[in-house]
N, CA, C and O of each residue as an XYZ file, in Angstrom:
396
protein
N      31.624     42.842    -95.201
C      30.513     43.408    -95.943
C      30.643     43.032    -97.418
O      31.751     42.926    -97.943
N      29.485     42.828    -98.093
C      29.212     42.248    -99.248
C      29.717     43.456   -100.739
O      29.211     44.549   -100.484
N      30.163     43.490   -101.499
C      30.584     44.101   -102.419
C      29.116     45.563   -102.628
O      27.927     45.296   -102.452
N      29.573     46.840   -102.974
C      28.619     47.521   -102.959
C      27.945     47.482   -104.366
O      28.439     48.414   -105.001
N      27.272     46.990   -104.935
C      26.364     47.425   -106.268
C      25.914     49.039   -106.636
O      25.349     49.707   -105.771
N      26.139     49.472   -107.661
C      26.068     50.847   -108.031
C      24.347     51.284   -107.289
O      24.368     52.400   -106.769
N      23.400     50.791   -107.227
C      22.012     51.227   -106.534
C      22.307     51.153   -105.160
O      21.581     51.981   -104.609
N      22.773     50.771   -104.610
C      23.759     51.321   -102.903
C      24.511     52.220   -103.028
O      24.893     52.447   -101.880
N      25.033     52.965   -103.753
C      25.957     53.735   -103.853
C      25.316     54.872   -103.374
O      25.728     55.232   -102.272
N      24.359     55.605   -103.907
C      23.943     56.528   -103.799
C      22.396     56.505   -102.972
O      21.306     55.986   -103.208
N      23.080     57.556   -101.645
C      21.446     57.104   -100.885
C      20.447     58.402   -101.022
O      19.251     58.211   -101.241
N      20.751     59.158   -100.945
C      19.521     60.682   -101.658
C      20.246     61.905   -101.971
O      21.460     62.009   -101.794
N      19.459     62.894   -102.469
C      19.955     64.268   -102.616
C      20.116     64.548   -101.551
O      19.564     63.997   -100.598
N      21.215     65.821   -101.465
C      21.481     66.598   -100.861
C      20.388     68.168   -100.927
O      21.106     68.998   -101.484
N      19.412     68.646   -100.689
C      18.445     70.152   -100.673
C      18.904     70.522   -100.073
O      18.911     70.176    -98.892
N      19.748     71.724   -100.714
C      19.943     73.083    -99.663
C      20.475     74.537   -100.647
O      20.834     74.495   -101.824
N      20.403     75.645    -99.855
C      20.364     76.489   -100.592
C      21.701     76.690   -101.284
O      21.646     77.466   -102.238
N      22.872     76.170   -101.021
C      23.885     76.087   -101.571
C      24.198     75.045   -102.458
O      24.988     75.318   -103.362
N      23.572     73.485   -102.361
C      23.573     73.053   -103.284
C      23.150     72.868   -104.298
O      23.425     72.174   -105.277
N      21.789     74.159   -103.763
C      20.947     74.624   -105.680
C      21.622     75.241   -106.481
O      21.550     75.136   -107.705
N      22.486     76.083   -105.740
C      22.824     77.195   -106.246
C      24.393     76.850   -107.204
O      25.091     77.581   -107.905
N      24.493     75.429   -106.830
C      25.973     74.891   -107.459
C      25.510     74.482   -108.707
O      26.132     74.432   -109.768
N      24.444     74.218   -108.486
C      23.750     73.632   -109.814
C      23.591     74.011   -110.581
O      23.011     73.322   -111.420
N      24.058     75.734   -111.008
C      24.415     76.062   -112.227
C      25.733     75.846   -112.753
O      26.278     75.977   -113.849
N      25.891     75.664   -112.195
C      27.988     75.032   -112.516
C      28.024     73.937   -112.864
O      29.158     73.540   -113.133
N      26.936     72.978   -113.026
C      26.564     71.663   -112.937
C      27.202     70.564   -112.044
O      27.623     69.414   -112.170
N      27.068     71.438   -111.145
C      27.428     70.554   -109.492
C      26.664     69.451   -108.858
O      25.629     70.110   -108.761
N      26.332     68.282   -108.339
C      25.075     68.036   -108.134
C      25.796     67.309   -106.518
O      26.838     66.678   -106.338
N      24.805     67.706   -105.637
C      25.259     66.880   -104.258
C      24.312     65.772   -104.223
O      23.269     65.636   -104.863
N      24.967     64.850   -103.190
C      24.527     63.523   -103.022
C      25.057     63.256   -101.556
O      26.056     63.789   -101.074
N      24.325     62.449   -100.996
C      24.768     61.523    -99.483
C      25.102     60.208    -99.913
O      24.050     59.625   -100.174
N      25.909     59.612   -100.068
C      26.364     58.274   -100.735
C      26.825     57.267    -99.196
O      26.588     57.434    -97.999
N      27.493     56.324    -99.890
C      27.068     55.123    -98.694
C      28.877     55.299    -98.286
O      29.760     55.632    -99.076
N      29.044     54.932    -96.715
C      30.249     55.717    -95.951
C      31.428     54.827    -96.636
O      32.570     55.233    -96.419
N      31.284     53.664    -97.434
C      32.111     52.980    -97.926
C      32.526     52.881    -99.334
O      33.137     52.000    -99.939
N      32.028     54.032    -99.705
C      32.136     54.060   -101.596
C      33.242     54.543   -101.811
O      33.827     55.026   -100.842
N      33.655     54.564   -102.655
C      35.148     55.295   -102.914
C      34.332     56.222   -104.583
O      33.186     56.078   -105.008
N      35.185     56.894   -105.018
C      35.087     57.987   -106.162
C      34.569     57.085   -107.304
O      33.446     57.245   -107.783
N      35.251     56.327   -107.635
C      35.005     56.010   -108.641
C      34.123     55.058   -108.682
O      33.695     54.770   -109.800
N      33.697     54.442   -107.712
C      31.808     53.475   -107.326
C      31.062     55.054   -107.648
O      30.257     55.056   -108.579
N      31.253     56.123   -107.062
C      30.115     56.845   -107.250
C      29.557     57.389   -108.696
O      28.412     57.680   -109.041
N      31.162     57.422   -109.615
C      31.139     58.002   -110.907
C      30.081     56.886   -111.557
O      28.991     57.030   -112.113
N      30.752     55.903   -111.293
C      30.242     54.701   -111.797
C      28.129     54.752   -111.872
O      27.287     54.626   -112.762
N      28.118     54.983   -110.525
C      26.934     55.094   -109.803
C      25.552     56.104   -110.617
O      24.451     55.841   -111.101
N      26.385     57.337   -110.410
C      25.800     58.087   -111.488
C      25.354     57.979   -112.684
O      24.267     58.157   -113.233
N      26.887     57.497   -113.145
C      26.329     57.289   -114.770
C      25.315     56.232   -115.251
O      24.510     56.381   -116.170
N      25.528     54.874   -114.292
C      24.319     54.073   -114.371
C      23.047     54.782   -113.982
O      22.201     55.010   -114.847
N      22.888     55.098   -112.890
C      21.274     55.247   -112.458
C      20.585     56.490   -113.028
O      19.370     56.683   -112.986
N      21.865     57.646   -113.785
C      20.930     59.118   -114.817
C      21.545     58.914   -115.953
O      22.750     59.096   -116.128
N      20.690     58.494   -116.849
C      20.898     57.941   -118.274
C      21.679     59.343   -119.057
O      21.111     60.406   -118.805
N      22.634     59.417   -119.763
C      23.333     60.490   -120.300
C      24.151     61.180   -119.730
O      24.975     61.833   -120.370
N      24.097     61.183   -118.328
C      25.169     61.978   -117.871
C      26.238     61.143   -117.698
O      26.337     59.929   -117.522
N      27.409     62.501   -117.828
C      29.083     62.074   -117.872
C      29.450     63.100   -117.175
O      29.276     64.316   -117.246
N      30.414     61.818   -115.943
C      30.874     62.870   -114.939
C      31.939     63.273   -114.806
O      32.698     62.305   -114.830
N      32.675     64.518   -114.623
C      33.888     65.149   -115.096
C      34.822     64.666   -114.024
O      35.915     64.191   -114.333
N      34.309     64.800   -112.383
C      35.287     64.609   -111.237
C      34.520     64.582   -110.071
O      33.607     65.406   -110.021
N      34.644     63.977   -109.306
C      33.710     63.647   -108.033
C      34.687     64.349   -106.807
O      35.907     64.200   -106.885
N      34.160     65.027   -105.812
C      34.589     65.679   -104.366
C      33.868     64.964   -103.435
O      32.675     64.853   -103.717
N      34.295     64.357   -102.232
C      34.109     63.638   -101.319
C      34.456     64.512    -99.689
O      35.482     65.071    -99.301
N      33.222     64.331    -99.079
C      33.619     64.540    -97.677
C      33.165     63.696    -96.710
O      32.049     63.209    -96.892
N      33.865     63.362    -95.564
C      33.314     62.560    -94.464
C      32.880     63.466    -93.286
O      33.666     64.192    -92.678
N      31.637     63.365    -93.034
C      31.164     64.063    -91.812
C      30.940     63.218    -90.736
O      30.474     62.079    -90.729
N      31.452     64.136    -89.547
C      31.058     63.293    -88.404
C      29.689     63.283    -87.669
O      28.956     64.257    -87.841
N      29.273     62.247    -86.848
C      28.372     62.768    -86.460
C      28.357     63.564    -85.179
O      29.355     63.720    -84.476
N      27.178     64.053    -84.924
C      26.748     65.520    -83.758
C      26.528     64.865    -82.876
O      25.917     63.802    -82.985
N      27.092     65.463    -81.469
C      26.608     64.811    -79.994
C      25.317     65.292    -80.022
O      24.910     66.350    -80.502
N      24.710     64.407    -79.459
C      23.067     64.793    -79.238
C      23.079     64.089    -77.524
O      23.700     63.121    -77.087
N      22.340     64.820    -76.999
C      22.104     64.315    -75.094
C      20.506     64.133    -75.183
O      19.569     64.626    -75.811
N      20.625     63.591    -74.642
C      18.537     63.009    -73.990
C      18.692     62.824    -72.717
O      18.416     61.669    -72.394
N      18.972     63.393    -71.990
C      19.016     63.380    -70.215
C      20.193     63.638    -70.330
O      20.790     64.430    -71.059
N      20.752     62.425    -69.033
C      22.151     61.781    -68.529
C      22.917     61.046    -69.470
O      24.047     60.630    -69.214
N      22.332     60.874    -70.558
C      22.576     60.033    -71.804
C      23.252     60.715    -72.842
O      22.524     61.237    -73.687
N      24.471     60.831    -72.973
C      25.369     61.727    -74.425
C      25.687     60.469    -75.387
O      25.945     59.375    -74.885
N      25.661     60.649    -76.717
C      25.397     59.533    -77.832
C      26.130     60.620    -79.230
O      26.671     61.724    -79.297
N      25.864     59.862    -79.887
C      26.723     60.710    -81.663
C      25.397     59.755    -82.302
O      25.039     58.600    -82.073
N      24.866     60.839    -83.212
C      24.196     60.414    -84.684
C      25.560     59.933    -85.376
O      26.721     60.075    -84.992
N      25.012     59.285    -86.582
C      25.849     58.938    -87.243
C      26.465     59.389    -88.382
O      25.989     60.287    -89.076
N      27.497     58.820    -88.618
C      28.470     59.444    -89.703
C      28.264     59.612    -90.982
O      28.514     58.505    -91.459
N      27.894     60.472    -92.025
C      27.639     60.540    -93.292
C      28.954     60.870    -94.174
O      29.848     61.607    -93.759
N      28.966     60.295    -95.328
C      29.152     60.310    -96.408
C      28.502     61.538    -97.777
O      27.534     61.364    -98.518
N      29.487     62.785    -97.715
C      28.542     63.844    -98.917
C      29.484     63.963   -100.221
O      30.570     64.504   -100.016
N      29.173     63.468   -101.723
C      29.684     63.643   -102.647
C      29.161     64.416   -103.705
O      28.145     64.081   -104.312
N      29.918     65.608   -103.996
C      29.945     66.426   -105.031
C      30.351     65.958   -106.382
O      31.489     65.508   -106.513
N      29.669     66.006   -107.247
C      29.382     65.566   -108.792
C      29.584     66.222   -109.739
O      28.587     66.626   -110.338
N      30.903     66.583   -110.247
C      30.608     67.619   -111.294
C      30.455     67.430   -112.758
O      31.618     67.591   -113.129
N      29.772     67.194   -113.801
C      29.048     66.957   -114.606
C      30.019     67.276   -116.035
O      30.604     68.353   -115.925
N      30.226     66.737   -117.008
C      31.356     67.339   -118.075
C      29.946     68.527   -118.777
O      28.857     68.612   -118.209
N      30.289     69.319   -120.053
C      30.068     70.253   -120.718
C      28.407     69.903   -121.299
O      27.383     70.552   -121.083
N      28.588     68.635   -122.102
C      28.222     67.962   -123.136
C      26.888     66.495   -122.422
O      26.155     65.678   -122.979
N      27.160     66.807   -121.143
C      26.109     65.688   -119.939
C      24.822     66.032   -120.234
O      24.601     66.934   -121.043
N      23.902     65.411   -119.663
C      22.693     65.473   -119.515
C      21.888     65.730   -118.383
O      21.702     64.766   -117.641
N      21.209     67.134   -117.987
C      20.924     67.469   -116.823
C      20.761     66.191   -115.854
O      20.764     65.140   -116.494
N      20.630     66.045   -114.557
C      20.093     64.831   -114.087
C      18.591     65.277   -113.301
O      18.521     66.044   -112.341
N      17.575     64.678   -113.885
C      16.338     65.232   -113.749
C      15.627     65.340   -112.244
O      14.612     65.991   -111.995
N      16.385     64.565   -111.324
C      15.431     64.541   -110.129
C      15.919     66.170   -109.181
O      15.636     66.496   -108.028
N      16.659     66.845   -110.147
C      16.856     68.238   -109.853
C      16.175     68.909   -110.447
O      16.317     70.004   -109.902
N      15.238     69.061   -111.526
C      14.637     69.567   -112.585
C      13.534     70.675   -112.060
O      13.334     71.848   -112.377
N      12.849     69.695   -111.027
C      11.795     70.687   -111.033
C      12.299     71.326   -109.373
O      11.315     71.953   -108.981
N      13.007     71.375   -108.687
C      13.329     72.220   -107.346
C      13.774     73.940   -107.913
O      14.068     74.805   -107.089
């Protein structure tokens, strides 16, 4: 696989009621790509939301869920969820702004 560029890094928000609610701590979740490592994502961030500076990134690997359709048992696939935590002095990141 071809080197990841910081606009692969990050594939959408995370919406949920717990990750709004981190967002006063200036937490921000993300689904990122299953091959990034921490510091592609820091990286990632700071390129694609102009002003923000990120203090420390949290990483989890999820597996995916058996799902059946008949006789047929299969797994969705595996995601990638990274937690963002933002230094003091950052700049909100706006595509949270108005939720």
């Amino acid at each position: 696989m071809a080197a990841l560029q910081y606009y692969d890094v990050i594939l959408k928000p995370v919406i949920t009621e717990k990750s709004m609610n981190a967002m006063a701590e200036r937490k921000y979740t993300f689904y990122v790509h299953t091959d990034a490592n921490k510091a592609q994502i820091k990286e990632a961030v700071e390129k694609m939301f102009p002003g923000t500076k990120v203090a420390r990134v949290n990483t989890m690997n999820l597996d995916g869920k058996k799902r059946r359709r008949g006789n047929v048992v299969g797994k969705t696939a595996k995601r990638k969820k990274a937690i963002v935590q933002l230094t003091e002095d950052s700049a909100e990141i706006e595509i949270f702004s108005g939720l």
